[in-house]
C-alpha positions as MATLAB code, in Angstrom:
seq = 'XXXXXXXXXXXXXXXXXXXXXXXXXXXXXXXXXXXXXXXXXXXXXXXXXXXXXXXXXXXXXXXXXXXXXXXXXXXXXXXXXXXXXXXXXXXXXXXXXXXXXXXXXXXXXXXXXXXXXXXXXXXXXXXXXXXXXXXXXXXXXXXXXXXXXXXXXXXXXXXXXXXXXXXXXXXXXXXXXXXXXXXXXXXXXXXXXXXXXXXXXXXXXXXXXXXXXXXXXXXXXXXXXXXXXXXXX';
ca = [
     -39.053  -31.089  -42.943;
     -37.017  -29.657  -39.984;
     -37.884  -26.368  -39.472;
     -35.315  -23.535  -38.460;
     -35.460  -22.552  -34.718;
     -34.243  -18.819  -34.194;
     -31.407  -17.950  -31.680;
     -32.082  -15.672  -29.623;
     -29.345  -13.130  -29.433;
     -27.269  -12.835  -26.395;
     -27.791   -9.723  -23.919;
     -25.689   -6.573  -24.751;
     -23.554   -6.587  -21.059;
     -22.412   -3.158  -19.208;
     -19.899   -3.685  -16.448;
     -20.079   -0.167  -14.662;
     -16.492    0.081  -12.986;
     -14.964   -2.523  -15.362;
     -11.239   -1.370  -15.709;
     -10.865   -2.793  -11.990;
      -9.398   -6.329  -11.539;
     -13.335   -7.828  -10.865;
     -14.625   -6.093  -13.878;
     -12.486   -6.691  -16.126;
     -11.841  -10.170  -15.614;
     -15.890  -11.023  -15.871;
     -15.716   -8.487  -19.021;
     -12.768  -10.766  -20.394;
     -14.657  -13.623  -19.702;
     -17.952  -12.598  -21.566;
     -16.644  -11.320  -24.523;
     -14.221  -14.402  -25.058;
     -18.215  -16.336  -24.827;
     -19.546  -14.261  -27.837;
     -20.847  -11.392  -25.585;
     -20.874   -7.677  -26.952;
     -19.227   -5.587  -24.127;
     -19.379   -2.053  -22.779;
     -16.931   -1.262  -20.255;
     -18.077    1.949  -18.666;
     -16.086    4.095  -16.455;
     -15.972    7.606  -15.494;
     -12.758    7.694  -16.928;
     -13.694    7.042  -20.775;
     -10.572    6.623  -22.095;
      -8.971    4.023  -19.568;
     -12.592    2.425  -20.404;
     -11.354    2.489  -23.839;
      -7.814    0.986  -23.504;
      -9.659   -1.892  -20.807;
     -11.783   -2.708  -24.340;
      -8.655   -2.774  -26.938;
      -6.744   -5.193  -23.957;
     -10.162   -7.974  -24.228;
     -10.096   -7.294  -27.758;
      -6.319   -8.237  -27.736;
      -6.683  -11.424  -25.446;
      -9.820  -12.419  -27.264;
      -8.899  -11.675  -30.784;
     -12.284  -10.588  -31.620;
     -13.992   -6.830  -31.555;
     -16.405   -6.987  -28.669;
     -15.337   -5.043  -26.341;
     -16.277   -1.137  -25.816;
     -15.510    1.873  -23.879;
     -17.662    4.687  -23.180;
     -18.630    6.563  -19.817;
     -20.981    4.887  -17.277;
     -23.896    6.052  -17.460;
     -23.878    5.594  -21.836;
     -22.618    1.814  -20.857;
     -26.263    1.785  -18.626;
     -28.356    3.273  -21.148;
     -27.231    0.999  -23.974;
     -27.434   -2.260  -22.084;
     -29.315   -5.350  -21.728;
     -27.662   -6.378  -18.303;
     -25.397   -3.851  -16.163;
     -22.963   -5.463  -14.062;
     -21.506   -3.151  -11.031;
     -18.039   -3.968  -10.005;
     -17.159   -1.047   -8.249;
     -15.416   -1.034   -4.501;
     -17.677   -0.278   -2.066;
     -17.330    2.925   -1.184;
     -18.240    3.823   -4.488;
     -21.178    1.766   -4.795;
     -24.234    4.428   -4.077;
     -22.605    7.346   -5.569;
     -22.125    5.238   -8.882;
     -25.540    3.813   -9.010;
     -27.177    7.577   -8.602;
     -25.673    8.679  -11.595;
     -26.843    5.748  -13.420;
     -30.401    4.954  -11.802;
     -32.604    6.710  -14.108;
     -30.276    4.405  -17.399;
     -31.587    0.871  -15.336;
     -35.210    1.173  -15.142;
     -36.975   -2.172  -16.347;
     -33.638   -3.582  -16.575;
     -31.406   -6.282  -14.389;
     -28.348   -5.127  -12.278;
     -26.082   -7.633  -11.654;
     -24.246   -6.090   -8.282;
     -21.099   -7.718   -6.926;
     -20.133   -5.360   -4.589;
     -18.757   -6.308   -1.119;
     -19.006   -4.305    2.079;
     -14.563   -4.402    2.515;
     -14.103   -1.602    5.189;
     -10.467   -0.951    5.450;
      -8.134   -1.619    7.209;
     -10.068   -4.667    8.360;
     -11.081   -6.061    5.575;
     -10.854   -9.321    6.705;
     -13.655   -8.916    9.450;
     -17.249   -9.190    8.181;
     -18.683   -5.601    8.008;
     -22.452   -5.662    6.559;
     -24.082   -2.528    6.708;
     -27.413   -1.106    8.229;
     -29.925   -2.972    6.536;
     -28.003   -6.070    6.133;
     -26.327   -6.218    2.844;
     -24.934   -4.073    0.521;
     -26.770   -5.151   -2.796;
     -30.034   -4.842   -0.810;
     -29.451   -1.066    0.081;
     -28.857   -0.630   -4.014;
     -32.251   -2.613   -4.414;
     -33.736    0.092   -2.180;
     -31.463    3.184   -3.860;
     -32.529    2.014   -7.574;
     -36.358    1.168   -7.011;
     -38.795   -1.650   -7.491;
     -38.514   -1.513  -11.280;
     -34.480   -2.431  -11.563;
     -34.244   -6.294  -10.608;
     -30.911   -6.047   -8.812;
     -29.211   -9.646   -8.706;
     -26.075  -10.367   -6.011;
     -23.854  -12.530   -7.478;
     -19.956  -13.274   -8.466;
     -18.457  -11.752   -4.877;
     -16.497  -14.963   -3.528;
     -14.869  -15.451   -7.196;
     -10.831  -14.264   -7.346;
     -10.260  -11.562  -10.077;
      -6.894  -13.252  -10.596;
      -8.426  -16.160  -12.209;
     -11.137  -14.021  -14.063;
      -8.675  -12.834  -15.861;
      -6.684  -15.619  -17.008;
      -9.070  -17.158  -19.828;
      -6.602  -20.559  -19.663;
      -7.606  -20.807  -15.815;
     -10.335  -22.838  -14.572;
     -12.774  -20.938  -11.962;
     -12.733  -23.268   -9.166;
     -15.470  -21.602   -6.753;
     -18.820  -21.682   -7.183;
     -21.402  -18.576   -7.468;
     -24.423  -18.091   -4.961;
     -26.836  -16.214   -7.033;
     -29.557  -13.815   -5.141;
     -32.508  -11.752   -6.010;
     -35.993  -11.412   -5.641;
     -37.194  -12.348   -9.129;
     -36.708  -15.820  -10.288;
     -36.155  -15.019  -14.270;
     -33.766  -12.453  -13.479;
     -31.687  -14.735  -11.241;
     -31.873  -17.720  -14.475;
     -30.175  -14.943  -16.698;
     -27.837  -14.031  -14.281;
     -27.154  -17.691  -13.742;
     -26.855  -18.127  -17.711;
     -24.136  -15.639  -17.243;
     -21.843  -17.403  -14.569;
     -21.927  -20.371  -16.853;
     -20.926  -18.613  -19.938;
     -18.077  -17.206  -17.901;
     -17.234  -20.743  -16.955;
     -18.778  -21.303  -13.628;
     -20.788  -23.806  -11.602;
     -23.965  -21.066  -10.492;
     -26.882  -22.254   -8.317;
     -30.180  -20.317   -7.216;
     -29.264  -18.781   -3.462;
     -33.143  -17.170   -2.408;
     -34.300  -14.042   -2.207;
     -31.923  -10.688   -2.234;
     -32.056  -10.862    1.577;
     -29.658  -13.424    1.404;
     -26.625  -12.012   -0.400;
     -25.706  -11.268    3.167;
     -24.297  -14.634    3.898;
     -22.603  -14.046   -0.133;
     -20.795  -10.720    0.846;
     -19.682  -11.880    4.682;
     -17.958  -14.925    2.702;
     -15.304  -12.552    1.403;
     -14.411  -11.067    4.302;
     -13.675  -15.243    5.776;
     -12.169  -15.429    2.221;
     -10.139  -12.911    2.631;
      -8.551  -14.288    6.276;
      -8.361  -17.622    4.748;
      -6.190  -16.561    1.826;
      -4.100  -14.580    4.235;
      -3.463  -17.805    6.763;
      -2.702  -19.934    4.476;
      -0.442  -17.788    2.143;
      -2.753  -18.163   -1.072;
      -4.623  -15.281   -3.263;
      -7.555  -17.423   -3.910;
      -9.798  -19.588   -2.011;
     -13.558  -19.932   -3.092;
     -16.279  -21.822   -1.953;
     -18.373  -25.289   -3.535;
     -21.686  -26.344   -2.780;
     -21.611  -30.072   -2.270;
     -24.626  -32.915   -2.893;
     -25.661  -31.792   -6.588;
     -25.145  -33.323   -9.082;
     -23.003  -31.177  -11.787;
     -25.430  -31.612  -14.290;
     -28.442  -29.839  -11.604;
     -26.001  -27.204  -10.430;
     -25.509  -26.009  -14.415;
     -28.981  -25.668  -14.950;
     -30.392  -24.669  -11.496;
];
């Protein structure tokens, strides 16, 4: 007799900052995979009308707007995809809302004008200062900052860059990881938090490559493994 195996339901996703072009586009991506979305946003209402526009290009109800810190509180995983001068300032008002959960953190330290000059900041990385801000109790994960929004948000478009994946605890990176592949992405374990450095000083080179050549999106692939042990790394 073959007995009946339960699914496991997927994570209930928050993408703090999500009516930008990063947010949105991973949003987009998640809910077109079967993943309940809450777009949160200090503006409500534009959080609101990001939701009805996945809805609309997904042609399924999954998508929600509220205010950041009620997308926090009723999440599984929180995604920030804020710019970076708004990183610290948006995870105070939502650092009590993450204890005991994951953060998925994609910001990147772009310092205008020069945005195409690496710029980390005093303690090496951006997403490590959040891991200090937030506490040991939030597993903050880097990932998704060398991927082009334009292509996020085209569901038709293939994703043709690969994500480096950081953070200090193994199971959080393997549901982060679970993530990049549901979006459509090749996503491979990168080491400890510390390294999201190397992650967030790719954009800026990203950024002066697109720029040379004339193009709006150049990524990066991480050669000698096999597709099938990238997917599941």
């Amino acid at each position: 007799m073959t007995k009946n195996v339960a699914h496991q339901p997927l994570p209930r996703i928050a993408v703090l900052g999500g009516t930008g072009k990063e947010g949105s586009g991973l949003a987009l991506r998640w809910a077109h995979a079967g993943y309940q979305i809450v777009i949160g946003s200090r503006d409500p209402e534009r959080a609101r009308v990001t939701a009805a526009q996945i809805n609309n290009s997904t042609g399924a109800r999954r998508a929600f707007g509220d205010t950041i810190l009620a997308a926090a509180h009723g999440a599984d995983i929180a995604v920030l995809a804020v710019p970076y001068s708004a990183q610290l300032s948006a995870l105070a008002d939502v650092k009590d809302a993450l204890q005991g959960k994951i953060l998925v953190d994609v910001t990147v330290p772009l310092v205008p004008p020069q945005v195409g000059r690496v710029q980390l900041p005093v303690g090496g990385s951006a997403v490590v200062v959040a891991q200090q801000l937030l506490g040991d109790s939030v597993r903050v994960v880097s990932a998704f900052q060398n991927v082009s929004a334009e292509h996020l948000n085209h569901l038709g478009t293939s994703i043709d860059c690969d994500v480096l994946v950081c953070g200090d605890d193994r199971a959080a990176r393997e549901a982060v990881i679970a993530l990049a592949q549901a979006a459509g992405m090749r996503a491979y374990h990168a080491g400890p938090l510390a390294n999201s450095a190397a992650a967030e000083a790719l954009t800026s080179i990203l950024v002066t490559i697109n720029r040379h050549y004339k193009i709006k999106h150049s990524g990066i692939r991480i050669t000698g493994i096999p597709d099938s042990t990238g997917l599941q790394a």
